[in-house]
BATIPA-72050 format. One record per residue (C-alpha): residue in one letter; x, y, z. Coordinates in steps of 0.02 Angstrom, whole numbers, padded with zeros to 5 digits. Example, Ala and Ser with C-alpha at 12.3 -4.5 7.8 and 13.67 -1.06 7.14 Angstrom:
2
SEKOL  aa       x       y       z
SEKOL   A   00615  -00225   00390
SEKOL   S   00684  -00053   00357
***
This chain:
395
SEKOL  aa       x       y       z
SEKOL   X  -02325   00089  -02210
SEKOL   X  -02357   00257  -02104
SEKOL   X  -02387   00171  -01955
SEKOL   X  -02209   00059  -01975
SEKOL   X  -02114   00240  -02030
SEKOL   X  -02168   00291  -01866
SEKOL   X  -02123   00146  -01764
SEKOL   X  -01939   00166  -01870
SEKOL   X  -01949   00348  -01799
SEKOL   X  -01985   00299  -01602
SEKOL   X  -01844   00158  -01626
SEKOL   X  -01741   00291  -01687
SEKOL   X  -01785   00439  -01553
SEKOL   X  -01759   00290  -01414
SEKOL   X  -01605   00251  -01491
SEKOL   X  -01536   00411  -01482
SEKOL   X  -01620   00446  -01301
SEKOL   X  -01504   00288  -01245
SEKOL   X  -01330   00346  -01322
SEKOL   X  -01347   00517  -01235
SEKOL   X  -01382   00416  -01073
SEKOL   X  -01231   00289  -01104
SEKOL   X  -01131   00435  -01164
SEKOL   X  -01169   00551  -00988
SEKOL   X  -01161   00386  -00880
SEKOL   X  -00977   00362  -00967
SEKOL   X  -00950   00530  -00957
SEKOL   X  -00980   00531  -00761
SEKOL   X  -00890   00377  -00734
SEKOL   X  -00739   00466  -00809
SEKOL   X  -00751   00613  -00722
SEKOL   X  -00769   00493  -00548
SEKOL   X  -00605   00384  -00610
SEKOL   X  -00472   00393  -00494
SEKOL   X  -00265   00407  -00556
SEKOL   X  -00126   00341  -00543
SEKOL   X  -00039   00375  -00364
SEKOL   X   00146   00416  -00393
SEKOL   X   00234   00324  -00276
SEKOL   X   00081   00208  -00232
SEKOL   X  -00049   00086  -00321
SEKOL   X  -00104   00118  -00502
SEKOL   X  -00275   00096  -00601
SEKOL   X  -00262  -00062  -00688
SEKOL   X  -00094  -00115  -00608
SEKOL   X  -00007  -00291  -00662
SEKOL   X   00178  -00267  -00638
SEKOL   X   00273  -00229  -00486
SEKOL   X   00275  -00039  -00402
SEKOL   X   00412   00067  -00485
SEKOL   X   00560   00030  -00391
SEKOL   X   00655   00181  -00293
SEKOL   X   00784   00082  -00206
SEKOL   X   00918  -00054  -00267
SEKOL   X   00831  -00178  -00185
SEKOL   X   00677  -00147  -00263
SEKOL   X   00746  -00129  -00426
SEKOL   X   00848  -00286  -00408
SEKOL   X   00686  -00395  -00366
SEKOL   X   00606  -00334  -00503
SEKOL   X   00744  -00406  -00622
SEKOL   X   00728  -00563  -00506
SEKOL   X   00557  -00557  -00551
SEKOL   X   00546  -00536  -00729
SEKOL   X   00722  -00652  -00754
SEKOL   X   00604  -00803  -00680
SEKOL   X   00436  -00752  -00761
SEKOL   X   00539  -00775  -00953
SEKOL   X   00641  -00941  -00878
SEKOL   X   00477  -00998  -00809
SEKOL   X   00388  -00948  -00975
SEKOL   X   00528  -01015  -01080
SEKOL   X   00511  -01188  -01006
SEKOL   X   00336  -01186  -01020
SEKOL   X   00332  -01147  -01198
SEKOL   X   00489  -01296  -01240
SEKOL   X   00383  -01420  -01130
SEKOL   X   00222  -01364  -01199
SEKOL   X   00263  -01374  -01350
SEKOL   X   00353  -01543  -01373
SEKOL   X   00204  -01612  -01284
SEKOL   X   00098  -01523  -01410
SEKOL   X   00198  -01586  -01594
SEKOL   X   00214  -01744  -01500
SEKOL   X   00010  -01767  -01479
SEKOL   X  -00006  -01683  -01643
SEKOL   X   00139  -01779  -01752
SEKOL   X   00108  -01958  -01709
SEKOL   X  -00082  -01948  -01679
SEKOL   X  -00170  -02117  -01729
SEKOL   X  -00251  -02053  -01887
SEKOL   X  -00097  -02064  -01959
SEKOL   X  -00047  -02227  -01920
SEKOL   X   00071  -02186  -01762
SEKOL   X   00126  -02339  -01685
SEKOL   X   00200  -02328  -01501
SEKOL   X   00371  -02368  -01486
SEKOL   X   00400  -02496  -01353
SEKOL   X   00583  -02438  -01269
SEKOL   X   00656  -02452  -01109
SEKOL   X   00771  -02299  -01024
SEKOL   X   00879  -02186  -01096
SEKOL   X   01037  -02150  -00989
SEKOL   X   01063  -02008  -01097
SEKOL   X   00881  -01927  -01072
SEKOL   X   00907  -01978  -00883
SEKOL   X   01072  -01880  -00862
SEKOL   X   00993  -01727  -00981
SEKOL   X   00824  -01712  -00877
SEKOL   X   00946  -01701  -00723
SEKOL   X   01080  -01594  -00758
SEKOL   X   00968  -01460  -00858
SEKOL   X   00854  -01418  -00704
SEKOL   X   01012  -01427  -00591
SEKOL   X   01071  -01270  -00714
SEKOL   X   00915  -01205  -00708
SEKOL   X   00868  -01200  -00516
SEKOL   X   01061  -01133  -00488
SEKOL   X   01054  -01009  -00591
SEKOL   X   00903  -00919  -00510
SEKOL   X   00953  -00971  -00341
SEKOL   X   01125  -00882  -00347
SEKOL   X   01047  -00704  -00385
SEKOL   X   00902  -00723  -00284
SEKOL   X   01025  -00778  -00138
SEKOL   X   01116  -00600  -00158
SEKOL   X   00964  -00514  -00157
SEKOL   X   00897  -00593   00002
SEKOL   X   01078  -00584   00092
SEKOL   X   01063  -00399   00053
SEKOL   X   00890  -00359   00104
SEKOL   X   00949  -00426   00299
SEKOL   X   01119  -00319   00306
SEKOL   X   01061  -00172   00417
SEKOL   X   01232  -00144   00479
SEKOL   X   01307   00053   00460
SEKOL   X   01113   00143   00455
SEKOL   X   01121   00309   00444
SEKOL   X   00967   00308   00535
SEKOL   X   00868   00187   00655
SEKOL   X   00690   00205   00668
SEKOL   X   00566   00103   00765
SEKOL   X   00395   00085   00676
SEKOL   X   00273  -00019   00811
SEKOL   X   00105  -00081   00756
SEKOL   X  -00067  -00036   00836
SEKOL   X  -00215  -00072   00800
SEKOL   X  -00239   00019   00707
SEKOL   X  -00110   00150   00679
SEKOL   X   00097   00169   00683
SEKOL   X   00208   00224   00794
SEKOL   X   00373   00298   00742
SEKOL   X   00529   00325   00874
SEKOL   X   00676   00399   00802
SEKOL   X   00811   00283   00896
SEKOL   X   00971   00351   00807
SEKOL   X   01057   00472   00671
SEKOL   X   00979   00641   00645
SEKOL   X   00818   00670   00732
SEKOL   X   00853   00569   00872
SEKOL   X   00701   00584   01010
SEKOL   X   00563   00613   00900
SEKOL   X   00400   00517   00891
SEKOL   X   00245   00518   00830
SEKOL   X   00087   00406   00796
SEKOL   X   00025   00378   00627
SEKOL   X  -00160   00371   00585
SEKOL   X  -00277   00352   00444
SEKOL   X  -00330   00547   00404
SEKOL   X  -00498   00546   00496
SEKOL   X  -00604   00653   00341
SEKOL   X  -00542   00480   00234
SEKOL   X  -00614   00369   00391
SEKOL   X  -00774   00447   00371
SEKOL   X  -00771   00457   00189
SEKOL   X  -00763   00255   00215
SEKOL   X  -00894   00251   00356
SEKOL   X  -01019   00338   00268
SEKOL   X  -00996   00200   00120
SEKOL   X  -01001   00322  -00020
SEKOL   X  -00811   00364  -00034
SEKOL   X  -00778   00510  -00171
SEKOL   X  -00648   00461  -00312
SEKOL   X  -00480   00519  -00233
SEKOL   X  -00330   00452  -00292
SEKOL   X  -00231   00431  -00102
SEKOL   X  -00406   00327  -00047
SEKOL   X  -00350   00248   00125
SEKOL   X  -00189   00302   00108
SEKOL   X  -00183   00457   00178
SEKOL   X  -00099   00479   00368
SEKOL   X  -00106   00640   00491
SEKOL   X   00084   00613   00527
SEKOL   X   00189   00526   00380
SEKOL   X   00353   00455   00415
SEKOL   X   00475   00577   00368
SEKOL   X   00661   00521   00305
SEKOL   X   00805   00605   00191
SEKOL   X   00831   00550   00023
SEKOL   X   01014   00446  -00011
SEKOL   X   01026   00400   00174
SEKOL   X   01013   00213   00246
SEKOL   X   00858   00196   00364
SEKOL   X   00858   00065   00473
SEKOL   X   00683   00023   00524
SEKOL   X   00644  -00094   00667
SEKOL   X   00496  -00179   00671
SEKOL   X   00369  -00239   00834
SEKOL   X   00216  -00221   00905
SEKOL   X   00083  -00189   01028
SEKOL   X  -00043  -00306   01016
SEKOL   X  -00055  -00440   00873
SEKOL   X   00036  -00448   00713
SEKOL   X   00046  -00305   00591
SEKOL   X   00179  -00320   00443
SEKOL   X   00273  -00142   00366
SEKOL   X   00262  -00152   00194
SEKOL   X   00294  -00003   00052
SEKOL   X   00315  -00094  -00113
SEKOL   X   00418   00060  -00201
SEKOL   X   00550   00009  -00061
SEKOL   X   00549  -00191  -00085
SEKOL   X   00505  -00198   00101
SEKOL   X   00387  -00297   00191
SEKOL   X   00437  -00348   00375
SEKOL   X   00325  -00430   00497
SEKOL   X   00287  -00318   00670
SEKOL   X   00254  -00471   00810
SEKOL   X   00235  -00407   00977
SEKOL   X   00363  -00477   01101
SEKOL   X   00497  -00470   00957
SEKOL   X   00594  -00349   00858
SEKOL   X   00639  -00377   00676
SEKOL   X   00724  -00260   00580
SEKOL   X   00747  -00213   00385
SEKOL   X   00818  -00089   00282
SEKOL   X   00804   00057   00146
SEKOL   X   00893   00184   00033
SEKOL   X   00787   00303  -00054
SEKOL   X   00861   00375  -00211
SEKOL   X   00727   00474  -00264
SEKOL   X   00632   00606  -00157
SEKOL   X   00440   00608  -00154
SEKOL   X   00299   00516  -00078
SEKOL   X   00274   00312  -00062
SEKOL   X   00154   00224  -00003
SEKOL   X   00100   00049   00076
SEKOL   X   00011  -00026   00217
SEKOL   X   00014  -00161   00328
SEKOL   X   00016  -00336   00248
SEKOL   X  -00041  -00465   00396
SEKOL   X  -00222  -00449   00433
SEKOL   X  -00241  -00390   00607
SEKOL   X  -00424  -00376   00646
SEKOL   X  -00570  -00259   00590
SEKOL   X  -00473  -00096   00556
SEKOL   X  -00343  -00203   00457
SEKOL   X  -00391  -00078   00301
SEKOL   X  -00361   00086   00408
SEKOL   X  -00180   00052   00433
SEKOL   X  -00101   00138   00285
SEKOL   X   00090   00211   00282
SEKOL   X   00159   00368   00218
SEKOL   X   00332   00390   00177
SEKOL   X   00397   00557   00154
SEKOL   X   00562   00568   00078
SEKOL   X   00653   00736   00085
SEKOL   X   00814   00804   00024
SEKOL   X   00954   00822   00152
SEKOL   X   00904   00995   00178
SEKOL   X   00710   00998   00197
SEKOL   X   00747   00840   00307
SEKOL   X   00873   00925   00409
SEKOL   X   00729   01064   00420
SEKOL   X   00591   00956   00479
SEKOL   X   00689   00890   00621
SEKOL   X   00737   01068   00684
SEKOL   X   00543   01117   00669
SEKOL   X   00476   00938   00767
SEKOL   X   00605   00948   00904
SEKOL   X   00542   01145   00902
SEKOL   X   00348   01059   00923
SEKOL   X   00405   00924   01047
SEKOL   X   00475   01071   01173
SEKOL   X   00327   01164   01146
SEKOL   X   00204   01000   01206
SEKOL   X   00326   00974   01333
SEKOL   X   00210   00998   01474
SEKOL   X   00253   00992   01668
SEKOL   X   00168   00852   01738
SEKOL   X   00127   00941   01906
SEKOL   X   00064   01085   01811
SEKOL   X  -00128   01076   01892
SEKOL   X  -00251   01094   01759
SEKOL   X  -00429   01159   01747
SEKOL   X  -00551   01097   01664
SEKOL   X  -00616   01181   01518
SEKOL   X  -00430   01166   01467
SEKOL   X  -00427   00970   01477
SEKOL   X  -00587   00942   01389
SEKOL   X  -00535   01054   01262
SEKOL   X  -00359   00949   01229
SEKOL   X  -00445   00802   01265
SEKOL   X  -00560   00818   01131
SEKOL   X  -00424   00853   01003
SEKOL   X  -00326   00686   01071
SEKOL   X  -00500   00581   01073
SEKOL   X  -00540   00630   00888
SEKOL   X  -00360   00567   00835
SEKOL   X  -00345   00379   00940
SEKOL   X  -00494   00346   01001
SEKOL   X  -00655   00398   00896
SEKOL   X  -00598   00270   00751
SEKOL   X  -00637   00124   00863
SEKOL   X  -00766   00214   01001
SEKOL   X  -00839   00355   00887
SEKOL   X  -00866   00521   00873
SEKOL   X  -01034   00501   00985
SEKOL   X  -00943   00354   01115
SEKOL   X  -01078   00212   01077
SEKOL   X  -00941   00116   01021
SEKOL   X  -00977  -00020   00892
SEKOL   X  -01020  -00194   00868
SEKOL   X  -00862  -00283   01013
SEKOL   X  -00824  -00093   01038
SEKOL   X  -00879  -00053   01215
SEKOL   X  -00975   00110   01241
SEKOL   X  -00894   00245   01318
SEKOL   X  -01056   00330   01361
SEKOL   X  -01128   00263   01516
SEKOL   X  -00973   00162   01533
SEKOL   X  -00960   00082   01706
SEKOL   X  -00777   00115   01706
SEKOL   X  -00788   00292   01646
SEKOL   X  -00922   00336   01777
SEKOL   X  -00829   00237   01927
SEKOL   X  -00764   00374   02061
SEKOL   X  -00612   00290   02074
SEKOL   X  -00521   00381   01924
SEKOL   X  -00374   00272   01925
SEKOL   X  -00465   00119   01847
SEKOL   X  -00494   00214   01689
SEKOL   X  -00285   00263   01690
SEKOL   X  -00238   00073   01711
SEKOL   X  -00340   00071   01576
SEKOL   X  -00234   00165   01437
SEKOL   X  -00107   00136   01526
SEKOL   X  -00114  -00060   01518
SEKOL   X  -00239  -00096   01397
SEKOL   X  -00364  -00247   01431
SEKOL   X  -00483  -00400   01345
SEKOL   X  -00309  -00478   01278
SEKOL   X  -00279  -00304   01187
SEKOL   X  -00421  -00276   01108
SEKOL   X  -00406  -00110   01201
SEKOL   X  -00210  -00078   01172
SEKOL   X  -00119   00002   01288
SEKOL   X  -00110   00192   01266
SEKOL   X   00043   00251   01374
SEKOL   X   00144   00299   01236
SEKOL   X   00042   00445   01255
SEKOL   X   00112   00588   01357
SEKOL   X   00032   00601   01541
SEKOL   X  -00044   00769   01485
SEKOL   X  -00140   00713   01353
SEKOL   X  -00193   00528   01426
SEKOL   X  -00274   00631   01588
SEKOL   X  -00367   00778   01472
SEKOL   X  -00438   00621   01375
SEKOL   X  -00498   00548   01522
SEKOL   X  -00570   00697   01572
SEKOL   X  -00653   00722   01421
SEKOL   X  -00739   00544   01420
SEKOL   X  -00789   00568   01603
SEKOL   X  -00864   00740   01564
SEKOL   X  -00950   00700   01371
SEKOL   X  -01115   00644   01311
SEKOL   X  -01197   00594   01448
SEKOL   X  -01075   00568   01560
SEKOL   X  -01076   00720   01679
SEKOL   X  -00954   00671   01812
SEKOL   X  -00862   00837   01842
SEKOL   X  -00725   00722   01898
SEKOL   X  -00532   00795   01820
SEKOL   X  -00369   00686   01808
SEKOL   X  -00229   00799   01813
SEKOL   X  -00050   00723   01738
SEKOL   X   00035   00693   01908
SEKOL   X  -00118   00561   01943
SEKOL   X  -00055   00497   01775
SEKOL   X   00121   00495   01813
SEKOL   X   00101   00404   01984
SEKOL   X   00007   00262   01901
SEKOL   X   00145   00251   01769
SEKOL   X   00285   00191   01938
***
């Protein structure tokens, strides 16, 4: 009897031991658990984002109108099936009646669906007719797909002339690199440069790309347009709340596909009016004179800064490259002496784009990152590119 009472008490004290170790591992799980992202993806979604445009709002109606007609008729034809199987089973003596058509029947099982499948095609049809009218924008932006970032040109309206490039925020690359990402709630969704536009105002966005296809999608704006190089489609949006929204692109387009998050920024009419005044103030500032001759601490110390933010996702931080990814250490090209192989380079891209063209870069910054990758890691060339070199190869 002792020796079971203290085989009760070890079963007990074990007991005990593993609560307090479910309870901490719980414990740390919840203090790891991510939230909900306003404006982007939540824990445990099911329905659609929460719509901030008409559009949006309107295919969510379209949505849940054809989920109930769709569960309606399920449940009527379901369930006739069902009392049918159930009612005249052969334990109770059914007997099948032998009958040929029923015109009746015939005409209902026709005219019912006709109802049916006109009733959600008229509402869908307005939806879809007004997700293509771009006309009147109040403004036109053109997003182009990288691989694997976004570029934004203001074509038209207020802010006209600026443009940016938009790229996965490079602590939240590494964060995924290192394969032990912390619990943040904007994981792979957070850009250097979001797209900025005012709240109330029709943006126009047009849609291409550089390489292969990317697709611009942000669910909280019911858009998702395809971005095929050679081609320009375009789609539309009306914020009428301000805040942050997120999406990313929605046509796998290689190894980075994951990395290509966007950021949309909507301000009032004020802040937005601001952040134009303070970009154009930042794009005369960059605005540098291409036969300004530079030296070269200053290069490498500019092209480091513009290496780190397009190239270092794809080449790294170190310039081995990785896996298809040619090395920029020890490159052949890099190390040639003639300097203008390495500018056709970004300039024109190569290998079918896996190396994407780069000239939407300003000549400054694609001849300091030159000089930087001719001057790094191992590669001690002393050789500088200034911008007029850069400009010449552009003619």
């Amino acid at each position: 009897m002792k020796m079971m009472n203290t085989r009760v008490h070890q079963l007990g004290r074990r007991m005990s031991q593993l609560a307090v170790t479910l309870g901490a591992a719980l414990a740390s799980h919840a203090a790891l658990a991510v939230n909900d992202l306003p404006g982007g993806p939540a824990v445990n979604q099911l329905n659609l984002h929460p719509p901030v445009t008409k559009i949006a709002s309107e295919q969510m109606w379209l949505h849940n109108m054809m989920l109930f007609v769709c569960l309606a008729i399920f449940v009527a034809v379901f369930g006739v099936m069902f009392y049918s199987i159930f009612k005249h089973r052969k334990s109770k003596g059914a007997v099948s009646a032998n009958f040929h058509e029923s015109v009746k029947v015939e005409i209902a099982w026709t005219i019912v669906p006709f109802i049916i499948v006109i009733g959600m095609a008229l509402p869908a049809t307005k939806v879809v007719v007004a997700m293509k009218d771009t006309t009147n924008a109040d403004l036109t932006i053109k997003a182009t797909g990288y691989q694997w970032k976004w570029g934004y040109d203001y074509l038209k309206g207020e802010g006209e002339g600026i443009g940016f490039l938009s790229t996965l925020d490079v602590a939240q690359r590494e964060m995924s690199n290192s394969g032990k990402p912390e619990a943040v709630d904007n994981y792979l969704l957070k850009v250097d440069n979001p797209l900025v536009v005012p709240v109330g105002k029709k943006v126009r966005i047009i849609t291409t790309a550089n390489d292969v296809i990317h697709a611009w999608m942000v669910p909280a704006f019911g858009v998702k347009q395809d971005a095929i190089p050679g081609f320009v489609r375009d789609t539309w949006f009306r914020a009428e709340k301000e805040g942050d929204f997120y999406g990313q692109c929605a046509e796998l387009c290689g190894k980075e596909h994951a990395y290509m998050p966007i950021h949309v920024k909507v301000l009032s009419a004020a802040a937005y009016t601001a952040w134009v005044d303070g970009e154009k103030k930042k794009l005369a500032a960059k605005a540098d004179d291409p036969s300004k001759v530079w030296e070269l601490p200053a290069l490498l110390a500019r092209g480091e800064k513009v290496y780190n933010a397009n190239c270092a996702a794809c080449h790294k931080a170190d310039g081995k490259g990785a896996g298809p990814i040619k090395p920029l250490d020890g490159s052949p090209v890099v190390l040639n002496d003639d300097k203008l192989k390495q500018v056709a380079v970004l300039l024109n891209g190569q290998n079918n784009g896996a190396m994407p063209s780069w000239k939407q870069l300003g000549d400054t910054d694609i001849a300091a990152v030159i000089t930087y990758t001719k001057n790094n890691w191992s590669n001690k060339t002393g050789q500088v590119v200034q911008p007029a070199e850069v400009v010449a190869a552009r003619k």
